[in-house]
C-alpha positions as CSV (number, residue, x, y, z in Angstrom):
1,X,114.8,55.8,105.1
2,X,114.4,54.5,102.0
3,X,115.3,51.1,102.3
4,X,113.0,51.0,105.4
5,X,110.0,48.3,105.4
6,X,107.7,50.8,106.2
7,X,104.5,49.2,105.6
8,X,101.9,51.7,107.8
9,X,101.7,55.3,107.2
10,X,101.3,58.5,108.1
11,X,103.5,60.0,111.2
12,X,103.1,58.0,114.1
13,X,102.5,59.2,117.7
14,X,105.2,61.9,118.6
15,X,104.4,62.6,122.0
16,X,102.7,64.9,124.1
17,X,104.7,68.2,123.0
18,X,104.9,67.7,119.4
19,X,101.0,67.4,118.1
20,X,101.0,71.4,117.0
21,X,102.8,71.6,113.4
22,X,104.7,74.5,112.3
23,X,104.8,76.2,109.0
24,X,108.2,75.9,107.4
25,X,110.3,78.7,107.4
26,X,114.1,79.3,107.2
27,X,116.8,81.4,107.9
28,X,116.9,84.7,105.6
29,X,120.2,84.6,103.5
30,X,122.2,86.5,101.6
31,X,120.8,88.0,98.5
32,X,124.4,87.8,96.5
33,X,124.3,84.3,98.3
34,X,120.9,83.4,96.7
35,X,122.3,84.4,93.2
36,X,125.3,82.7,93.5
37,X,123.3,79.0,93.8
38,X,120.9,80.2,91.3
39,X,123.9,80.7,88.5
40,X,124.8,77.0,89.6
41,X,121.8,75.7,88.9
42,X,122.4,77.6,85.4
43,X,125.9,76.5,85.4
44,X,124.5,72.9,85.0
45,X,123.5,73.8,81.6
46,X,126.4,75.1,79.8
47,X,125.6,74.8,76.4
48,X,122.0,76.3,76.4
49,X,123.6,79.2,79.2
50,X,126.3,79.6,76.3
51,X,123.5,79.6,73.5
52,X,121.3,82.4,75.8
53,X,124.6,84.4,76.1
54,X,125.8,84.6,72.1
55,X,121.6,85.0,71.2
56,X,121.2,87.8,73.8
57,X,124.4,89.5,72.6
58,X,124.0,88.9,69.3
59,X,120.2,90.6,69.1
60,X,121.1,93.3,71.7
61,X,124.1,94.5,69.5
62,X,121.9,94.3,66.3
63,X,119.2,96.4,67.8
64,X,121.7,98.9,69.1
65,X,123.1,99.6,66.0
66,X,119.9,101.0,64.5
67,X,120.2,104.3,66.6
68,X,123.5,104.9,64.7
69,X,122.3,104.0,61.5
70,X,119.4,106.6,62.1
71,X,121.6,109.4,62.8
72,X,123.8,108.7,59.9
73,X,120.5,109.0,57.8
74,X,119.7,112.1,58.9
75,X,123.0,113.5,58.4
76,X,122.5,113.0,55.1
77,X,119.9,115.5,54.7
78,X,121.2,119.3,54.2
79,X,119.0,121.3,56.4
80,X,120.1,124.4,54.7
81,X,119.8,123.3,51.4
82,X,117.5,120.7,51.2
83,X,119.5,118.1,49.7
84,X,119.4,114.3,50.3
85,X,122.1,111.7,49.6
86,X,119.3,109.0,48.4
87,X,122.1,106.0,48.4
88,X,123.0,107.3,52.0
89,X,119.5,107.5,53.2
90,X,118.6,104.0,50.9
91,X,121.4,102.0,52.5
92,X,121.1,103.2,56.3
93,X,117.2,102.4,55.8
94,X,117.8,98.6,54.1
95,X,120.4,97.9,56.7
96,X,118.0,98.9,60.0
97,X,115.3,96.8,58.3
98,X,117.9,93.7,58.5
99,X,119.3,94.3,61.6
100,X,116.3,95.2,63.6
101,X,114.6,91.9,61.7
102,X,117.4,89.7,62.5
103,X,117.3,91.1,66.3
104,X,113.9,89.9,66.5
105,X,114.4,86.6,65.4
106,X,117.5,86.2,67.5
107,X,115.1,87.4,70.6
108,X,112.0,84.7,69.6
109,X,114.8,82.0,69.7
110,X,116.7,83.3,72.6
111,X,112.7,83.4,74.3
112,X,112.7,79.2,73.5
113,X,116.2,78.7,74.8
114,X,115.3,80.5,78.4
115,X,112.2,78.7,78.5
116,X,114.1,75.3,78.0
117,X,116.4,76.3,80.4
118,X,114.7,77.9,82.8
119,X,112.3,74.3,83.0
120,X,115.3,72.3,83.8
121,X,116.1,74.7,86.3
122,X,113.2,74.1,88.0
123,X,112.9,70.2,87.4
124,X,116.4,69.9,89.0
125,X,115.6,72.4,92.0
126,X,112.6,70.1,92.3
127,X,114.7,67.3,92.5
128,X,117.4,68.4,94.9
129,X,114.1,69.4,97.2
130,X,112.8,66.2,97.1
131,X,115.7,64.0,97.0
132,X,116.5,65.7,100.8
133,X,113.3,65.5,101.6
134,X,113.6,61.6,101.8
135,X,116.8,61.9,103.4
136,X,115.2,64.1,106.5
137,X,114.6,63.1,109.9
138,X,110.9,61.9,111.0
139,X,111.2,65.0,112.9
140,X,111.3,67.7,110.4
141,X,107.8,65.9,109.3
142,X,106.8,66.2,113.0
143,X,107.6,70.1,113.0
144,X,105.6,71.6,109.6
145,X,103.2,71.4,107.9
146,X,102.8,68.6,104.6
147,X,101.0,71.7,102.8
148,X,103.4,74.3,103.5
149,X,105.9,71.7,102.4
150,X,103.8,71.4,99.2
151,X,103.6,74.7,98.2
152,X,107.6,75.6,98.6
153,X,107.8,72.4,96.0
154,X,105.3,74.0,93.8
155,X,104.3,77.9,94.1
156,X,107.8,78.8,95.6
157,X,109.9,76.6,92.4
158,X,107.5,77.6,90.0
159,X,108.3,81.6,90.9
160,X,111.9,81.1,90.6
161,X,111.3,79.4,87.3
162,X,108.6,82.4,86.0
163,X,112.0,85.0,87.2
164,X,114.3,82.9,85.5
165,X,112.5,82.7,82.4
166,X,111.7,85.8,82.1
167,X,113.5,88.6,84.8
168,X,116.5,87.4,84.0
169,X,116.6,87.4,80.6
170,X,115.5,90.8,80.5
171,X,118.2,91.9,83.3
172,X,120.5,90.2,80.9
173,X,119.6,92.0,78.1
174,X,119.3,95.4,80.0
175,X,123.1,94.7,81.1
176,X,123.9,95.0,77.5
177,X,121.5,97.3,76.3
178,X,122.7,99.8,79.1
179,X,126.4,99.3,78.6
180,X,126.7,99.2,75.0
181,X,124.4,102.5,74.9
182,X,126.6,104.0,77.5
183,X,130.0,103.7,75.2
184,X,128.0,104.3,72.1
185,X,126.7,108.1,73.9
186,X,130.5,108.6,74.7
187,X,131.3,108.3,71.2
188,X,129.0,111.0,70.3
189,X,128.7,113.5,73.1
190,X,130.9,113.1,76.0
191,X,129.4,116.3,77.4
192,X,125.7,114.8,77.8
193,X,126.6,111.8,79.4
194,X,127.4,114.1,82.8
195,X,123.9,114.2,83.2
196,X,123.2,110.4,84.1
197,X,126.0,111.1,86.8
198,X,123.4,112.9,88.5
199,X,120.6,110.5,87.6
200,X,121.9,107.1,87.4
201,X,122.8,107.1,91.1
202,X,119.9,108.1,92.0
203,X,117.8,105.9,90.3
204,X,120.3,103.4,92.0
205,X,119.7,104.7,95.9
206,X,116.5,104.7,95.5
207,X,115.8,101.3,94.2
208,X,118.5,99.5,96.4
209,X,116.6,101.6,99.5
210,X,113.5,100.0,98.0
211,X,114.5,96.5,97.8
212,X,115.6,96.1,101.2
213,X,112.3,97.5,102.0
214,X,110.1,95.1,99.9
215,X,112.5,91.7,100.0
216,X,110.4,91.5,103.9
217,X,107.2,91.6,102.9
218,X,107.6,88.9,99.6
219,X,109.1,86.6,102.2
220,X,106.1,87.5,104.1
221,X,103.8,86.8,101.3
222,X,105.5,83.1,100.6
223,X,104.4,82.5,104.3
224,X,101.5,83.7,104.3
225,X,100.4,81.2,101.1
226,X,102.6,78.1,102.7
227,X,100.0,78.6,105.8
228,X,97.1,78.6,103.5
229,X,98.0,76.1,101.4
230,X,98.5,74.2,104.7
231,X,95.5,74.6,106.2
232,X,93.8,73.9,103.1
233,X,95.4,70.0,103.1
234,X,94.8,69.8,106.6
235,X,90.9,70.6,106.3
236,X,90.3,68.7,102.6
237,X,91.9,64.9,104.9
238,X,89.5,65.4,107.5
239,X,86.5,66.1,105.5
240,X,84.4,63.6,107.0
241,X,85.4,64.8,111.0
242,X,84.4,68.4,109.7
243,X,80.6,67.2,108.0
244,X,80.7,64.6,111.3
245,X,80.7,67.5,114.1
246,X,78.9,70.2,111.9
247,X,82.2,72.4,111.5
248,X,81.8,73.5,108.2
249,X,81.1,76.9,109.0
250,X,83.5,77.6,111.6
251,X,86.3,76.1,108.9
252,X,85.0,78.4,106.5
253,X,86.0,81.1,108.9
254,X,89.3,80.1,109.3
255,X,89.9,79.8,105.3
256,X,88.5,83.1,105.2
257,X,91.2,84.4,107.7
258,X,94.3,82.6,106.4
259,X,93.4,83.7,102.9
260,X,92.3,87.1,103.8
261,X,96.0,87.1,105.4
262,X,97.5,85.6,102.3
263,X,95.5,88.4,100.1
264,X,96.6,90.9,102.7
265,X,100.5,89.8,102.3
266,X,100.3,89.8,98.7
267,X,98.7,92.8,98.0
268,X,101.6,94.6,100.4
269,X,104.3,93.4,98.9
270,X,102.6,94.2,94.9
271,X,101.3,97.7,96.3
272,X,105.3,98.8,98.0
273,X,107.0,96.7,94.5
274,X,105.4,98.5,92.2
275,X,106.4,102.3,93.7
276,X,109.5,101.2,92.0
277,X,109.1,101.7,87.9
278,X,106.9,104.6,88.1
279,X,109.6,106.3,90.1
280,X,112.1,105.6,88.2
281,X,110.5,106.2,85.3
282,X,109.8,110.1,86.5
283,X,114.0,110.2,87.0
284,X,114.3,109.3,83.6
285,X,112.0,111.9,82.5
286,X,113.5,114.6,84.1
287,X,116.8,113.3,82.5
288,X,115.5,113.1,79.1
289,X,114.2,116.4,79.3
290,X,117.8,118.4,80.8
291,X,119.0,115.9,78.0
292,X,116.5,117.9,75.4
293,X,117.5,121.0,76.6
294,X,121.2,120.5,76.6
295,X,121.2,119.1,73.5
296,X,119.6,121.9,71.9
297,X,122.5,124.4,73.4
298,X,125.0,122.4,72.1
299,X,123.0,122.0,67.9
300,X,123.1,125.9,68.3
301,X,126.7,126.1,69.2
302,X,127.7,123.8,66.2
303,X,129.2,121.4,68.3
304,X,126.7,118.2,67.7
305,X,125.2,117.7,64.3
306,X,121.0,117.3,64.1
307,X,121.3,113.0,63.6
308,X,123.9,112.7,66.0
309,X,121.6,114.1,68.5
310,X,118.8,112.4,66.9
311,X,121.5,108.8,67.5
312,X,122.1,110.5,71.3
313,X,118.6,110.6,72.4
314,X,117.8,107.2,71.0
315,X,120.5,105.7,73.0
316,X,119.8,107.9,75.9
317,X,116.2,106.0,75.8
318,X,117.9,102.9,75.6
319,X,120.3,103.5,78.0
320,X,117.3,104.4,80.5
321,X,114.7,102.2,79.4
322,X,116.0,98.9,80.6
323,X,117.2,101.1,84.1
324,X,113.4,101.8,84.1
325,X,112.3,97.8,82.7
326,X,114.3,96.1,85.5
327,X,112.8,99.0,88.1
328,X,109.5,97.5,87.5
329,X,110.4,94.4,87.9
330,X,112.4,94.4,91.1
331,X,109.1,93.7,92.9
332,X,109.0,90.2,90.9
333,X,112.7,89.8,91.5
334,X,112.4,90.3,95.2
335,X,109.2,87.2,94.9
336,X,111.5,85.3,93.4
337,X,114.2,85.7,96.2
338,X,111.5,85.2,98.8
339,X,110.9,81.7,97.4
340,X,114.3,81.0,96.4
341,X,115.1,81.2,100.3
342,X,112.1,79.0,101.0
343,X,113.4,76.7,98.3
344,X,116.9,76.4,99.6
345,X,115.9,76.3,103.0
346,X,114.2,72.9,102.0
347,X,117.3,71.5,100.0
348,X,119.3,73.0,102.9
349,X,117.2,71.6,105.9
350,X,119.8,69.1,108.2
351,X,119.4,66.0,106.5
352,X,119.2,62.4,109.1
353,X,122.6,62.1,111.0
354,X,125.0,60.0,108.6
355,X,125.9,56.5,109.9
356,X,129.1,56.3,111.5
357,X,132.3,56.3,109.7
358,X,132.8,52.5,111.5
359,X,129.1,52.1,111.8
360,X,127.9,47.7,111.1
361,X,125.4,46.4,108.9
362,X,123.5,44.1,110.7
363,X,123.8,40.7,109.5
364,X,122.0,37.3,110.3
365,X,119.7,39.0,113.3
366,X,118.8,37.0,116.0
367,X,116.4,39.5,117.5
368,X,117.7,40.1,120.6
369,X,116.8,43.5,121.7
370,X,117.2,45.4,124.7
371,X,116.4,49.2,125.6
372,X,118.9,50.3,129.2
373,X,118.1,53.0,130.8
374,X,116.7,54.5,128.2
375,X,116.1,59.0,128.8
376,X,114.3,60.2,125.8
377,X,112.3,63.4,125.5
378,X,111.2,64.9,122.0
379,X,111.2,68.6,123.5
380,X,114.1,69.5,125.9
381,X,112.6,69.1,129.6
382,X,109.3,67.7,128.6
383,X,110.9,64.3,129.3
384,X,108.6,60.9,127.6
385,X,110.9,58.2,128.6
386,X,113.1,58.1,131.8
387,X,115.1,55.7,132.7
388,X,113.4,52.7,130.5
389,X,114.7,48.9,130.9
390,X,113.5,46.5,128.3
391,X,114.9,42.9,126.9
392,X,113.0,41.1,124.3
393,X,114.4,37.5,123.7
394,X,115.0,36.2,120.2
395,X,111.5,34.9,118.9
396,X,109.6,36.3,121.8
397,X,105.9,38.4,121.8
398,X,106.4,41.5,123.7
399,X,103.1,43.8,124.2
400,X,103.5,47.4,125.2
401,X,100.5,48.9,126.9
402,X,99.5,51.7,128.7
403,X,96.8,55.3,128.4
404,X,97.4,57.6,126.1
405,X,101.3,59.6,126.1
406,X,102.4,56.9,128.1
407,X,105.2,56.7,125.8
408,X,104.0,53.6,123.4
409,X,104.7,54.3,120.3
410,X,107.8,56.7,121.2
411,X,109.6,53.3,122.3
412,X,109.0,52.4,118.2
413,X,110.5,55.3,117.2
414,X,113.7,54.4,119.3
415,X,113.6,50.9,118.2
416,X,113.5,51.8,114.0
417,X,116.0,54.7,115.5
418,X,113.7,57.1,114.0
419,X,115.2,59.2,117.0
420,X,117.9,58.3,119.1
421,X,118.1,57.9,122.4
422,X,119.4,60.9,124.9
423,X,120.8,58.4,127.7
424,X,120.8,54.9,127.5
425,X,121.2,52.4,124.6
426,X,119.2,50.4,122.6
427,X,120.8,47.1,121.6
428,X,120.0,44.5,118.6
429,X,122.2,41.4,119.5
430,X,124.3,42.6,122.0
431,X,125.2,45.7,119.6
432,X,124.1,49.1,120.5
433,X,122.1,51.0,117.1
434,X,123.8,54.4,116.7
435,X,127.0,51.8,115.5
436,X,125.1,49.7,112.5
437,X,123.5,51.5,109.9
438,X,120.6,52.7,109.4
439,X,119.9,51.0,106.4
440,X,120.4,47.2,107.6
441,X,118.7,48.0,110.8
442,X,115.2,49.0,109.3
443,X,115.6,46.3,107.0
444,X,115.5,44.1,110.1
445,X,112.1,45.3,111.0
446,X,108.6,45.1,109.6
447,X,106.2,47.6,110.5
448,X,102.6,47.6,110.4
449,X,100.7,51.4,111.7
450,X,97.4,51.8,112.6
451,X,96.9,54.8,110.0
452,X,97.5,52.4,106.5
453,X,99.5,53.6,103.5
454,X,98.3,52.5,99.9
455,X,99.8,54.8,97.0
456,X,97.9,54.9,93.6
457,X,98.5,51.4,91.7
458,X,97.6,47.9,91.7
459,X,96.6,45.8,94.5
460,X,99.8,43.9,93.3
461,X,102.0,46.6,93.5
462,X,101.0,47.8,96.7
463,X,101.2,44.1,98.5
464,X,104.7,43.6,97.1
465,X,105.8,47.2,97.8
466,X,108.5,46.0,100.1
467,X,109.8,43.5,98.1
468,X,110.8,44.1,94.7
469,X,110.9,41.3,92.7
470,X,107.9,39.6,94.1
471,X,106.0,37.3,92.0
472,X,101.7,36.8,91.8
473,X,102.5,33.5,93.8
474,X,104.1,35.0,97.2
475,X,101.5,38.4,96.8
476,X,98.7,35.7,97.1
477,X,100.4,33.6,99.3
478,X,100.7,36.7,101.9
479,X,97.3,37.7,101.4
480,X,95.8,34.3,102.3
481,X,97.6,34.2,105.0
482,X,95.8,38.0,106.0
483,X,92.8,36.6,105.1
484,X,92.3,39.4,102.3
485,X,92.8,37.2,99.3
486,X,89.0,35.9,98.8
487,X,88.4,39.9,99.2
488,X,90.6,41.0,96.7
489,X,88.9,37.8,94.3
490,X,86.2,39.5,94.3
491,X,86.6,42.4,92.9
492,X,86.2,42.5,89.0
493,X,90.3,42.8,88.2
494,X,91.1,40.8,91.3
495,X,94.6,41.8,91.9
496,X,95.0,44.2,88.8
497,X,92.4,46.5,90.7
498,X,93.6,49.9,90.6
499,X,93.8,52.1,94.1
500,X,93.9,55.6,94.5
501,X,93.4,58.3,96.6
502,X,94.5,56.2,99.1
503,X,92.4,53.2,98.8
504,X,89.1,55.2,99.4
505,X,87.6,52.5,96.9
506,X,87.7,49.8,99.9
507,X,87.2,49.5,103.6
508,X,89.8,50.4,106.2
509,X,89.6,47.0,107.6
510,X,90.2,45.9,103.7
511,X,93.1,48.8,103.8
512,X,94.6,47.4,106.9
513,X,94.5,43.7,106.3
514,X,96.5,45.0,102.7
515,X,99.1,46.6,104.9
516,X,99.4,43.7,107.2
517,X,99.7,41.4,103.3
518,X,102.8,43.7,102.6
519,X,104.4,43.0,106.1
520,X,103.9,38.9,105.7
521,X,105.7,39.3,102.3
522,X,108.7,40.4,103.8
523,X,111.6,38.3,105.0
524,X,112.0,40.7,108.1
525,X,113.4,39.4,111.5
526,X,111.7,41.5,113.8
527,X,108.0,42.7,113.8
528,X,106.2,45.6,115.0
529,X,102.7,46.1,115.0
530,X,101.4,49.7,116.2
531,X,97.9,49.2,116.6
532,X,97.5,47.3,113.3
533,X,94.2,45.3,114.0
534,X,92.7,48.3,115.2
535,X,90.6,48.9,112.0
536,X,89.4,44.9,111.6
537,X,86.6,43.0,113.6
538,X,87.3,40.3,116.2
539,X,87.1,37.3,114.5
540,X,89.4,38.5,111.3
541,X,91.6,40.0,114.2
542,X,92.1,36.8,115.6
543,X,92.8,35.0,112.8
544,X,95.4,37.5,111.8
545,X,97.2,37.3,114.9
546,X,97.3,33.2,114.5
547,X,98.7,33.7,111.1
548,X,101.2,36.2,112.3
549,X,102.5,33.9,115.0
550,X,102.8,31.2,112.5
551,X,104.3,33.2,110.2
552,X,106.7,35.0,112.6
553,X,107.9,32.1,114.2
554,X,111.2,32.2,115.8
555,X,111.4,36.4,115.2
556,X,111.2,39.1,117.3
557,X,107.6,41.1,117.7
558,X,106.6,44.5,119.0
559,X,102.5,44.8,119.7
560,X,101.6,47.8,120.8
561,X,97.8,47.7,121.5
562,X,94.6,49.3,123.8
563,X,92.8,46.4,123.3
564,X,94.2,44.1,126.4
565,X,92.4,41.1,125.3
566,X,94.3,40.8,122.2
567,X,97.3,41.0,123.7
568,X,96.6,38.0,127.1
569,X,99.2,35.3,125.2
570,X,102.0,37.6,125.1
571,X,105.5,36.1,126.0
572,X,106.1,39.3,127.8
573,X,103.7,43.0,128.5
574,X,105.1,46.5,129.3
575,X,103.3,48.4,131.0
576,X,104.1,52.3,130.7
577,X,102.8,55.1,132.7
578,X,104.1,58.9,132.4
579,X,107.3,57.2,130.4
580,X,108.5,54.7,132.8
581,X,107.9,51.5,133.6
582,X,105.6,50.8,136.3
583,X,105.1,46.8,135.8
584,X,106.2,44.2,133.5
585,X,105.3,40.0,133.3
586,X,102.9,37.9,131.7
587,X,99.2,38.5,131.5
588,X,98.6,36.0,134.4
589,X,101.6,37.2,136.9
590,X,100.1,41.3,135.7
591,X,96.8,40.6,136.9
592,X,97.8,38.6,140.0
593,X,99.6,41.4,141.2
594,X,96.4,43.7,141.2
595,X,98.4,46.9,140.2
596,X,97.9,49.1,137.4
597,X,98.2,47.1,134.5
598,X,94.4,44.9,136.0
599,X,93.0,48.5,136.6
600,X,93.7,49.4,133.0
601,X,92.5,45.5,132.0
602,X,88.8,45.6,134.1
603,X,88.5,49.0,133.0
604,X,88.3,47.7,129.2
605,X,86.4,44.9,130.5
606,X,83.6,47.3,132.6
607,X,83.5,49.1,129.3
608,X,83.0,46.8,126.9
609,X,80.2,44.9,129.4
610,X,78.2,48.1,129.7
């Protein structure tokens, strides 16, 4: 799709069945799964993973050593007697002051390495989205919703990032914490540590039972903020429909749903997530207090000296205070999983159909195309096209016509083989489509929509969009030749102007006749025009059309247009009805035969007269 000569915008007609977009969802996957693609995207940066490893190590180990130092301190004092080794007491003191200082500088600079990390993470998640975002089928485009798409790109990438930064650095350091405070306990008293046998796997049950609880409702909550964010894009592009028809109020209800629903979702999923670190923290509690009492027995009995408990219970909170840390943050680990699947459901989504292994590219086009027999349907049994026959001759004007969900502009889809075909062919010189690439066939093309595309840049830029390379002299050429050129003079940087917002700054018949400027400028052998004059007057219309047949001499074009009268010199006019073909001729021969295509003709022509 990207080397398509898209020159309209916006999704064009998809038939009756697809007009109702979905919000994007996929499949649930595997947790383990989800981890696994997230240590890849880590994996991508060895030497700052590598740096977060030794830093996190480094600081953990310093700050665990400070418990031991402690103990060894208070072993020097004699309880009984009252005596202190000073040097004892003086060195275990300077050395905690340097250890637990160096730990905290390690942490600050392990902090800057996760953040850097953790952004390029996210810039290269954001790139793999959107890199198979322009290599998905028009379809996917049809199905869901451009907001919902949005937020995954943004809310959903920026929680993974937020977890990354942050959850897992602290699950990392808890790994350490926990295990080096574990050996460091059995060093001491053996005999205590039998009472996290009791309490560890409990702490474990419960959280793992809580998890596959909560992991639901954050997906839910993901949804629910894709369908708002949705809604919301879909409501702020049709502002003036909505102030038009006096449908502010009724929109206002529906925001007021969606985001109650949204509000509703999240505060589910924070109210059942955050049951998790209070619990936990009451198991480890109860285990520092058989821990206390234990303890105690064994001081009495002689068999632990006063600092060693001291060292036991400090590691004993250490041991249980990251258990407890990464409790309370399961509920942001299960978010982050929620839009991790949304994420990599987007990188993941069935990219366009690859070419054929033998597939063409389509060389010196003569424009010979033909559609036979053509079955196509965009939902299975809600059939648009049956049975279609169509043969445009090298050079010729063929005009497609017919009411609404006759099938118009599905016949462009088939033709840029946007979709293909479900029985049938369509042929470019003899040589069926699904056998040349993709690439050389839409190159083949121009195409000019009714709803116009301008991006935010110069008038320049967006005239020579399709044509890289292009100089000031063929931009003006082509717009002379669309009659926008003493438009665009006007205006006080002439062709340096500056759209945005999608050319709000100028009229849509100034927006269209731009468009139509980017199709002459390309060296295209076939044309298609879906309703492009729809959005200028008569007389520009007209000239428009003259310059087009000059300028498309000898090539292949496509009209597809309501307007009947613009359409009277065409070399050849399809007429659809229900997806087939019900006539087919010249203007003259079609009215002559006093069939449908004259009832759809006088119709206009009553209209227009009253």
């Amino acid at each position: 799709m990207a080397n398509s000569n898209l020159i309209g915008s916006g999704p064009m007609a998809r038939g009756k069945n697809s007009g109702d977009k979905r919000n994007f969802s996929s499949a649930p996957l595997n947790k383990g799964r989800i981890f696994i693609r997230l240590w890849r995207y880590l994996g991508r940066n060895r030497v700052l993973l590598v740096l977060a490893l030794v830093l996190s190590l480094s600081s953990s180990l310093l700050a665990l050593y400070g418990p031991k130092l402690s103990g060894e301190a208070i072993n020097a004092i004699d309880v009984g007697t009252g005596q202190v080794d000073f040097d004892t007491v003086s060195r275990c003191a300077i050395l905690m002051a340097v250890f637990y200082t160096s730990a905290a500088v390690l942490t600050y600079l392990l902090n800057i390495v996760m953040i850097h990390l953790s952004r390029r993470v996210s810039k290269q998640m954001r790139h793999d989205v959107f890199e198979n975002l322009t290599a998905l089928p028009v379809g996917f485009f049809d199905r869901y919703q451009t907001g919902d798409i949005i937020s995954t790109i943004t809310y959903d990438v920026d929680t993974v990032n937020q977890s990354l930064s942050t959850d897992l650095l602290q699950v990392l350091q808890s790994i350490i914490t926990v295990s080096v405070s574990f050996v460091m306990m059995l060093t001491i008293a053996p005999a205590l540590v039998l009472i996290f046998v009791v309490t560890v796997p409990v702490t474990a049950l419960f959280t793992r039972w809580l998890a596959a609880r909560v992991r639901p409702l954050f997906r839910r909550r993901s949804a629910r903020l894709g369908q708002l964010n949705g809604f919301v894009e879909e409501m702020l592009s049709g502002q003036k429909t909505i102030r038009a028809y006096g449908r502010e109020e009724a929109v206002l209800e529906r925001f007021d749903e969606k985001n109650r629903a949204a509000v509703d979702a999240y505060t589910v999923a924070e109210a059942n997530g955050t049951i998790t670190g209070p619990s936990v923290t009451c198991i480890n509690n109860v285990s520092l207090a058989l821990l206390c009492v234990f303890g105690s027995l064994l001081f009495l009995q002689g068999r632990i000296g006063l600092g060693d408990l001291s060292s036991f219970v400090q590691y004993s909170r250490k041991f249980s205070g990251p258990i407890n840390e990464v409790a309370n943050i399961i509920s942001e680990l299960q978010s982050a999983i929620a839009a991790a699947e949304r994420v990599f459901g987007l990188i993941d989504a069935e990219p366009e159909a690859a070419d054929a292994a033998d597939a063409a590219v389509l060389r010196q086009v003569r424009g010979d195309v033909e559609l036979r027999n053509v079955d196509f349907s965009y939902v299975p049994g809600c059939p648009i096209i049956q049975n279609l026959e169509l043969h445009a001759k090298p050079g010729s004007l063929t005009a497609i016509v017919g009411p609404t969900g006759a099938g118009k502009t599905t016949i462009i889809n088939l033709l840029m083989r946007f979709y293909d075909v479900e029985g049938g062919a369509v042929c470019v010189d003899g040589r069926d489509v699904r056998t040349v690439t993709r690439a050389s066939l839409r190159r083949a093309y121009t195409m000019v929509l009714q709803d116009t595309w301008l991006f935010h840049g110069t008038i320049f830029e967006n005239i020579a969009y399709g044509k890289p390379g292009a100089t000031m002299e063929d931009v003006v050429r082509a717009a002379k030749a669309a009659h926008i050129h003493s438009s665009i003079s006007r205006l006080p940087q002439g062709y340096d102007t500056v759209l945005s917002d999608n050319g709000t700054s100028i009229s849509k018949g100034q927006k269209q006749l731009l468009t139509i400027a980017r199709a002459m400028l390309l060296d295209a052998h076939m044309l298609i025009l879906d309703e492009a004059t729809s959005n200028v007057d008569t007389r520009t219309e007209q000239q428009i059309q003259a310059a087009m047949r000059e300028l498309m001499k000898d090539k292949t074009c496509f009209v597809i247009a309501h307007r009947l009268s613009t359409i009277q010199s065409a070399d050849h006019i399809l007429v659809l009805n229900q997806g087939q073909v019900v006539e087919q001729g010249s203007h003259e021969s079609l009215m002559a035969r006093n069939g449908f295509y004259r009832e759809l003709y006088e119709a206009q022509f009553d209209t227009v007269s009253s």
